[in-house]
C-alpha positions as a Python dict, from the first residue, in 0.01 Angstrom:
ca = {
    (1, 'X'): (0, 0, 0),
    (2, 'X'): (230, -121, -263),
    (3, 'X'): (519, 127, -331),
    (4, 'X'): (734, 189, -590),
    (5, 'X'): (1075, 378, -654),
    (6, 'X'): (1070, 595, -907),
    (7, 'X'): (1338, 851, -856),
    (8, 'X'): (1280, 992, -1220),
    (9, 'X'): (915, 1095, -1204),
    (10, 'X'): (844, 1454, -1334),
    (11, 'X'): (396, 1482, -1432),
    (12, 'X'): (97, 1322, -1322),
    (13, 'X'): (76, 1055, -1640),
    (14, 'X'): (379, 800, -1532),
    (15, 'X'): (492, 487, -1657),
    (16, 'X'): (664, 284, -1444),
    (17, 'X'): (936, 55, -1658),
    (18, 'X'): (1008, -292, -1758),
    (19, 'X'): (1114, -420, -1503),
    (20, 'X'): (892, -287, -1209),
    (21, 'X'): (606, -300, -1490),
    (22, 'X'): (604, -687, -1531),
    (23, 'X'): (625, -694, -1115),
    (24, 'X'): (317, -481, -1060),
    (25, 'X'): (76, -641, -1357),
    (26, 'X'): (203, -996, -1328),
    (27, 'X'): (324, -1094, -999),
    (28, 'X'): (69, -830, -822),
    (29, 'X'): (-179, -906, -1025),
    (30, 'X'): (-327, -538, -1036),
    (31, 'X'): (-521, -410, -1295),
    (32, 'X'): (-667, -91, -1446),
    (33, 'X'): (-837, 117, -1139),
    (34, 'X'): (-612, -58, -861),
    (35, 'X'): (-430, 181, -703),
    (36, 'X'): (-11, 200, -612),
    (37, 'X'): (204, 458, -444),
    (38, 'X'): (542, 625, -617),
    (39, 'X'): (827, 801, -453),
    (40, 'X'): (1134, 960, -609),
    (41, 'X'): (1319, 911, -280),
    (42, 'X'): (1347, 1270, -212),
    (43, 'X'): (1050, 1298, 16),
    (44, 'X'): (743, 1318, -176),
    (45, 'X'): (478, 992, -197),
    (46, 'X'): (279, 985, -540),
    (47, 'X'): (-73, 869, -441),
    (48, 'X'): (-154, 715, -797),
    (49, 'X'): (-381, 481, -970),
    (50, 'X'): (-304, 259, -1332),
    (51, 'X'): (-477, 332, -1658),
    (52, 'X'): (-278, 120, -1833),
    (53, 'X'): (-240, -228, -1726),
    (54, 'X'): (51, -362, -1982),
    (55, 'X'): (309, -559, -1804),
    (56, 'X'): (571, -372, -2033),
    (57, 'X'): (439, 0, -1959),
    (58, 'X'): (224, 20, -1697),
    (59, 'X'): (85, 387, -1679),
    (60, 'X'): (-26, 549, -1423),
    (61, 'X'): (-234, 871, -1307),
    (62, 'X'): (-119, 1102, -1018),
    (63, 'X'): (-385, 1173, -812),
    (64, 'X'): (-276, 1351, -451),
    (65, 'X'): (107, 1417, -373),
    (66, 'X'): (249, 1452, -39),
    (67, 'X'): (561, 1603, 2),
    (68, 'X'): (820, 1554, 317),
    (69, 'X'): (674, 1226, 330),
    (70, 'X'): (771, 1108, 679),
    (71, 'X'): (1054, 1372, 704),
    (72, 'X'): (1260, 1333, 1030),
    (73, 'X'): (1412, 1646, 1200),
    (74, 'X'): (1750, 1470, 1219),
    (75, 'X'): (1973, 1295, 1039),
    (76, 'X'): (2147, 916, 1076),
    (77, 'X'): (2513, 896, 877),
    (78, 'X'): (2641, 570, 938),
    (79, 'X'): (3049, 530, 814),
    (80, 'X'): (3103, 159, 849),
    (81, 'X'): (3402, -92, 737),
    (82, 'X'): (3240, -341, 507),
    (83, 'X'): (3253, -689, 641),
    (84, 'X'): (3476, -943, 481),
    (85, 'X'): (3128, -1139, 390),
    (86, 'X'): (2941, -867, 248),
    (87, 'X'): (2577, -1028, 330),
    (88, 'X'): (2648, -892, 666),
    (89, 'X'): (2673, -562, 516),
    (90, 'X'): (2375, -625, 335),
    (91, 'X'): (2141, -734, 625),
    (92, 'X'): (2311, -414, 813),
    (93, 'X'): (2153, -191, 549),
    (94, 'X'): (1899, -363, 439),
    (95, 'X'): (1779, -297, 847),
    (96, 'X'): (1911, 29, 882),
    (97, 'X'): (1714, 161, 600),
    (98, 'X'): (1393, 10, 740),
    (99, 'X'): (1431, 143, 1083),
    (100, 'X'): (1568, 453, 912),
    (101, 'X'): (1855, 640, 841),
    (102, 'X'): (1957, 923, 576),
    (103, 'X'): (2365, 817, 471),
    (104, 'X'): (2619, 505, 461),
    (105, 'X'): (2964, 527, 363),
    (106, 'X'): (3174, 248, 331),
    (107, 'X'): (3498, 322, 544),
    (108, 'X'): (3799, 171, 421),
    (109, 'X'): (4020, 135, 745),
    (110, 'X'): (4417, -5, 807),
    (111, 'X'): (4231, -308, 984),
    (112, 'X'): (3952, -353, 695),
    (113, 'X'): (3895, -721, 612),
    (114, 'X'): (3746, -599, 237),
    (115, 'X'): (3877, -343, 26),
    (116, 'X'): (3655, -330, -240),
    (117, 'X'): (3286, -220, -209),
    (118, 'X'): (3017, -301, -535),
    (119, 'X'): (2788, -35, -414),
    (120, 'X'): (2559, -119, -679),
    (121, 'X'): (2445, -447, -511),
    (122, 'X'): (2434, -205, -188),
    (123, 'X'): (2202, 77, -366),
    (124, 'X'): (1953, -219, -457),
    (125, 'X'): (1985, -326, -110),
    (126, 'X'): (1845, -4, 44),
    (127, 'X'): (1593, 33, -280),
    (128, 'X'): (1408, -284, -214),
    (129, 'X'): (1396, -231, 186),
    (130, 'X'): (1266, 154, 61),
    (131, 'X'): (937, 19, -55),
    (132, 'X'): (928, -256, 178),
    (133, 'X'): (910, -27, 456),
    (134, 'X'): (719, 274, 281),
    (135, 'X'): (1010, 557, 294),
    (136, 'X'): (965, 809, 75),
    (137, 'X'): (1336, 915, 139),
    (138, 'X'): (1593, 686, 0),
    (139, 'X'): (1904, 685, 188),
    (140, 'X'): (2238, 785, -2),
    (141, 'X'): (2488, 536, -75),
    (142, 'X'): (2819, 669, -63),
    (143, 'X'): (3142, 533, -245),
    (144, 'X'): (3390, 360, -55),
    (145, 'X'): (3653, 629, 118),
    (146, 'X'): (3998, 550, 297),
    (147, 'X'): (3925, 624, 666),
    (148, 'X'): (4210, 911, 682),
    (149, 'X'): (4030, 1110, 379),
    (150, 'X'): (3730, 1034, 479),
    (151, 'X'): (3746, 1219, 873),
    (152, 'X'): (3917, 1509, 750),
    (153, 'X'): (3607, 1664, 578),
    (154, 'X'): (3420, 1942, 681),
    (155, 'X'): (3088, 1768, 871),
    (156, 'X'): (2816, 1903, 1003),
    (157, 'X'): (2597, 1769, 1315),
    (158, 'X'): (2789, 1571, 1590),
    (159, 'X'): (3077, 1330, 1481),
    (160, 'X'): (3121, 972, 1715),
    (161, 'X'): (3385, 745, 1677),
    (162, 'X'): (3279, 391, 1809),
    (163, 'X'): (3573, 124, 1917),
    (164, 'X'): (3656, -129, 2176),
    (165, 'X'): (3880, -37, 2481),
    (166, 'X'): (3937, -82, 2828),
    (167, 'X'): (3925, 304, 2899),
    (168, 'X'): (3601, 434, 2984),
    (169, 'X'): (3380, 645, 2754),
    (170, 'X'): (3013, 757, 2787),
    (171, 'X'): (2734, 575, 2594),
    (172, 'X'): (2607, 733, 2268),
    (173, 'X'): (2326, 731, 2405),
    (174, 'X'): (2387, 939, 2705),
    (175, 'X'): (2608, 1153, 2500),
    (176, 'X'): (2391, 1214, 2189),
    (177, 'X'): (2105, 1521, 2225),
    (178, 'X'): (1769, 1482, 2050),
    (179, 'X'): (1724, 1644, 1696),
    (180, 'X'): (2121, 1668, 1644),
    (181, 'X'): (2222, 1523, 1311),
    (182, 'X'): (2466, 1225, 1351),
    (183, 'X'): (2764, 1057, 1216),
    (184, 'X'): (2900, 722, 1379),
    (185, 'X'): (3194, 571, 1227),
    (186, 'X'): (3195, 188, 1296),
    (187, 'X'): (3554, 4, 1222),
    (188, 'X'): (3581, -343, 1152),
    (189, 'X'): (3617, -687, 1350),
    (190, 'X'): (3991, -612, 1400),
    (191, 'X'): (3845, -263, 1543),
    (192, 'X'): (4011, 67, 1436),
    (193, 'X'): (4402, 117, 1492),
    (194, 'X'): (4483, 329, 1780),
    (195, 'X'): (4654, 596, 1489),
    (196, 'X'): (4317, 629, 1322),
    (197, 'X'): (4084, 682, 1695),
    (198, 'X'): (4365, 969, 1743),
    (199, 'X'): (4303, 1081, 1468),
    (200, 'X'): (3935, 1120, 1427),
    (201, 'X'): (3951, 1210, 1781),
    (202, 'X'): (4168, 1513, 1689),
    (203, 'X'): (3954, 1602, 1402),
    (204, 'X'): (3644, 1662, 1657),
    (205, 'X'): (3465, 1307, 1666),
    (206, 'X'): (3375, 1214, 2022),
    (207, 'X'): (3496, 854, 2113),
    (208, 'X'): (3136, 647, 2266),
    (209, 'X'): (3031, 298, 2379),
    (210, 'X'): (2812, 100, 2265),
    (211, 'X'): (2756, -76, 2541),
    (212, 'X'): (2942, -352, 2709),
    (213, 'X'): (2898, -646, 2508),
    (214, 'X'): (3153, -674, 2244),
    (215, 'X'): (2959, -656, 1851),
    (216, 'X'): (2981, -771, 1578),
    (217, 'X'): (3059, -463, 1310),
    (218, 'X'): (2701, -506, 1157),
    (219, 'X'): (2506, -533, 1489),
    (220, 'X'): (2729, -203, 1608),
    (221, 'X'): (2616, -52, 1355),
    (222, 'X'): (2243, -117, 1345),
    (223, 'X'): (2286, -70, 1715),
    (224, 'X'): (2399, 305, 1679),
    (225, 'X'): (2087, 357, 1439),
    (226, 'X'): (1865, 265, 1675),
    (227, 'X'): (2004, 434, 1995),
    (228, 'X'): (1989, 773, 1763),
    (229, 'X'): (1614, 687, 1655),
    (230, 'X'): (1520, 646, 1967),
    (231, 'X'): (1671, 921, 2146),
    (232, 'X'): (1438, 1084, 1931),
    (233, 'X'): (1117, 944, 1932),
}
């Protein structure tokens, strides 16, 4: 199945643009009557086949829709310190998404080796490993928010804060319960500050391991996507 992201689709007659256009008819090499799947991200999978074939505007027809396309009954929100070389935040997302997970926020922390976040690059990131994998939910990309902002909202589902430290705490996933949504706030390689676990900690998020192996802040991260998709498998 090739898929497609088309987040602005509205009627059964579609045409897909330039870009993704020239990529279907030229590199694919698909013609009138081949058929290619759509999503819009939001959970429904266009079942479709072209009528048009024109590497500029290729058209196509709608012809079943399913909607909740894979729908999960929980939800995966990681909040993670982008890492001062960005491909690792890349990779981290580009994986993430594939496994699968609904939110990313880039966390902006006292110990954050990059404080600047193109989440541009990131969106394509998570676009391209949509149709690689088939989702028909595109995660959302947040903007980049300072840690202390961002732990003092109002948030739903159970809250984790993940860090290094001698003290004991339980596992996420011995701690986590099946079908609760999730947020897991991952700091960077200098780890959060002991001000900002107090914090979150005092604003309801419950401080877990992740084992006892110390991470990277992009393999913490994937790590806490899996342990929460698997809990729930």
């Amino acid at each position: 199945m090739q898929l497609f992201y088309t987040p602005d689709i509205n009627s059964d007659i579609y045409t897909l643009n330039e870009q993704e256009s020239k990529h279907c008819i030229r590199v694919l090499r698909l013609k009138i009557g081949d058929e290619i799947s759509l999503t819009d991200g939001v959970g429904n999978m266009y079942f479709t086949k072209i009528i048009e074939d024109h590497s500029k505007r290729c058209t196509v027809q709608v012809m079943e829709v399913k909607k909740e396309y894979g729908k999960r009954p929980f939800k995966i929100h990681i909040a993670i310190a982008p890492t001062k070389n960005i491909a690792r935040t890349e990779w981290f997302i580009e994986k993430a998404t594939e496994i699968g997970i609904d939110e990313i926020t880039p966390l902006i922390c006292e110990h954050s080796e990059r404080k600047a976040v193109k989440t541009e690059r990131l969106f394509k990131v998570i676009t391209s490993a949509v149709k690689q994998s088939l989702k028909a939910y595109h995660p959302v990309m947040n903007d980049a928010v300072e840690f202390k902002k961002f732990v003092r909202q109002e948030i739903k589902g159970a809250k984790f804060i993940a860090y290094c430290s001698d003290e004991y705490r339980d596992s996420l996933k011995n701690i986590y319960t099946k079908g609760e949504d999730a947020l897991v706030l991952i700091g960077p390689e200098g780890d959060f500050s002991p001000e900002e676990v107090d914090l979150a900690i005092n604003h309801g998020f419950k401080p877990v391991s992740l084992g006892s192996s110390r991470l990277r802040t992009e393999t913490a991260a994937l790590y806490a996507c899996c342990v929460v998709n698997l809990r729930n498998e």
